[in-house]
C-alpha positions in Angstrom: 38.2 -29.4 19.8 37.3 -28.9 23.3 35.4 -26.0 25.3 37.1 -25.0 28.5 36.0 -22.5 31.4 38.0 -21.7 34.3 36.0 -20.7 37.8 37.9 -19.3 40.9 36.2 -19.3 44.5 37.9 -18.4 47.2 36.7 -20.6 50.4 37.4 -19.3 54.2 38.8 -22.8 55.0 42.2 -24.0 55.1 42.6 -26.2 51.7 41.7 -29.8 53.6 38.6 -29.0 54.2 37.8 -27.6 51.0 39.5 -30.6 49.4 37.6 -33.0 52.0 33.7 -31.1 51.1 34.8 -31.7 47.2 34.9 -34.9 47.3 31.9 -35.5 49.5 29.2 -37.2 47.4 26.6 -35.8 49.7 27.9 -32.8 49.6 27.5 -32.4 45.7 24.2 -33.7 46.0 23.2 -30.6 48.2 24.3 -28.6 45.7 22.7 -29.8 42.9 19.2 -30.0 44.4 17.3 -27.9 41.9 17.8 -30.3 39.6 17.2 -33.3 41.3 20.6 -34.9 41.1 21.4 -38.5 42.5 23.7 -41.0 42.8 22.6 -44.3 41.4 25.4 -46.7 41.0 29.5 -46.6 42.5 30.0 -44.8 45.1 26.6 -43.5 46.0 27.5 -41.2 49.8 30.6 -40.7 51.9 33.9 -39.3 50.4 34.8 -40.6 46.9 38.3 -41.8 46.5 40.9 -42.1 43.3 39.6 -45.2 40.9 36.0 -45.1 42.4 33.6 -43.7 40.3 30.0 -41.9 41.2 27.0 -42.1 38.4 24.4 -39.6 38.1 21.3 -39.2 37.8 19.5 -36.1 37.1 17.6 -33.6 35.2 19.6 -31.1 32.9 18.0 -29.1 30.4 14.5 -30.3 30.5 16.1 -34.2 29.8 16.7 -36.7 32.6 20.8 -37.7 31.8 23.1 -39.9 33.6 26.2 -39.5 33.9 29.1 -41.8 35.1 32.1 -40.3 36.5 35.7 -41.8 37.8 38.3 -39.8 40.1 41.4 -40.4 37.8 44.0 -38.1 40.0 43.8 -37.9 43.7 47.0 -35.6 45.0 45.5 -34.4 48.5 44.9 -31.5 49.1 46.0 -30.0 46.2 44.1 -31.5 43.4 41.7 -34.4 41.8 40.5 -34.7 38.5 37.4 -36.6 37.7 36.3 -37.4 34.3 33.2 -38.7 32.9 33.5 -42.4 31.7 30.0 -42.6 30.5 27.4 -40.4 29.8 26.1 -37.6 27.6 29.5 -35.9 26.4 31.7 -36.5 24.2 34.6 -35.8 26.5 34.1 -34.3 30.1 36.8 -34.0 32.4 36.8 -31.5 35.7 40.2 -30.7 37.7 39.4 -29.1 41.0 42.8 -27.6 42.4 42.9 -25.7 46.1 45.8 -23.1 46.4 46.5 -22.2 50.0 46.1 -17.9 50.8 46.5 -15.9 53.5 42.7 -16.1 54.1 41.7 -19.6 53.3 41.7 -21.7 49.9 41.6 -20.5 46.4 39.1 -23.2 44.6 40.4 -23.1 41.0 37.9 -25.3 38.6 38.8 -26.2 35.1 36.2 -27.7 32.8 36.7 -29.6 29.5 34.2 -30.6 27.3 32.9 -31.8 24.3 29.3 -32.2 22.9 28.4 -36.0 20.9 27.0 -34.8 17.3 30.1 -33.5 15.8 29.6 -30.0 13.9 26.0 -29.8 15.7 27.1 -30.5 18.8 30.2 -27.5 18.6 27.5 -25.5 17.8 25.3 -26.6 21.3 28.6 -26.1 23.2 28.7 -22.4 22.1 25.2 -21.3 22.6 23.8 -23.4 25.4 26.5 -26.0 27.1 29.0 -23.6 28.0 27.0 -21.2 30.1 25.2 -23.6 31.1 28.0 -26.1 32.7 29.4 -22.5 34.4 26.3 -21.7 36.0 26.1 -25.3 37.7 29.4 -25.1 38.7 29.0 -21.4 39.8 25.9 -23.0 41.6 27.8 -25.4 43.1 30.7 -23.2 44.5 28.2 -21.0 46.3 26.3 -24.4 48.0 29.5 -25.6 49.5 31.2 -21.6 50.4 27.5 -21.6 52.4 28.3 -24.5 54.2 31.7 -24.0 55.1 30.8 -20.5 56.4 28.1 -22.1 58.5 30.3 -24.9 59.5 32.4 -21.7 61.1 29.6 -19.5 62.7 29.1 -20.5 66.4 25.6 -21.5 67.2 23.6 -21.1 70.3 22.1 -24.8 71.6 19.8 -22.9 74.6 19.6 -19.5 75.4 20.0 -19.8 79.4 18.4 -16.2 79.7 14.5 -17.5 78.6 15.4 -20.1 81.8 16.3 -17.6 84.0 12.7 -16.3 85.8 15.6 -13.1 87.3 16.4 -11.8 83.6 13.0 -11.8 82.2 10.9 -8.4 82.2 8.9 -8.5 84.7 4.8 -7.3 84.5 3.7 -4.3 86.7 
């Protein structure tokens, strides 16, 4: 048996983007800072693609893993799956799907799983692997809905009022 979770973010970009900032290896990376998370081998930056895979490096848990992981459905940009081909789990396989709504793009994450260590690991999956894969993702979802709302907030290159000697206060 597998351990499943479901997390929905809504994103204030049409569902390209979103689908686009997904698949960006560098992207991910951002988000997954705190614990130190690289790409060592495959695709290591840029946009990943369907067939191309992406292993990581990083530390989980108090233990350095690595992780190897292949896009194994590409249908832009609606959904891509990717799926863990070798590493710590068992099973692991991760369908991102972007819904178009009146405001953006719902982000709809699905999560399967399964612990290595039969009977032991079920028992890791319920007390510690669960909340812990949620909270990354959860972590994840919030790095790139900051970026995507920066992306969309103008920004000032000079403020042409400092240059101006008429608009500044003057000294009596």
């Amino acid at each position: 048996m597998s351990a499943v979770f479901r997390i929905v973010t809504d994103l204030p970009v049409p569902p390209e983007r979103a689908f686009a900032l997904s698949l960006d290896i560098g992207a991910h990376l951002r988000s997954m800072a705190a614990s130190g998370e690289q790409a060592v081998a495959g695709r290591t930056s840029g946009v990943i693609g369907l067939g191309e895979s992406v292993t990581w490096r990083a530390r989980h848990l108090g233990v350095v893993w690595r992780m190897t992981n292949e896009v194994t459905v590409l249908e832009a940009p609606h959904r891509f799956v990717d799926e863990q081909v070798r590493g710590p789990f068992a099973r692991f396989r991760h369908e991102h799907r972007f819904e178009r709504t009146a405001d953006g793009t719902r982000m709809v994450d699905e999560i399967a799983f399964r612990a290595p260590f039969g009977p032991l690991g079920t028992i890791a999956e319920g007390l510690v692997l669960r909340r812990y894969l949620r909270a990354l993702i959860v972590e994840r979802n919030g790095s790139l809905l900051s970026e995507l709302r920066a992306e969309r907030e103008p920004r000032v290159v000079q403020d042409d009022a400092s240059q101006d000697p008429a608009s500044s206060p003057s000294v009596s």
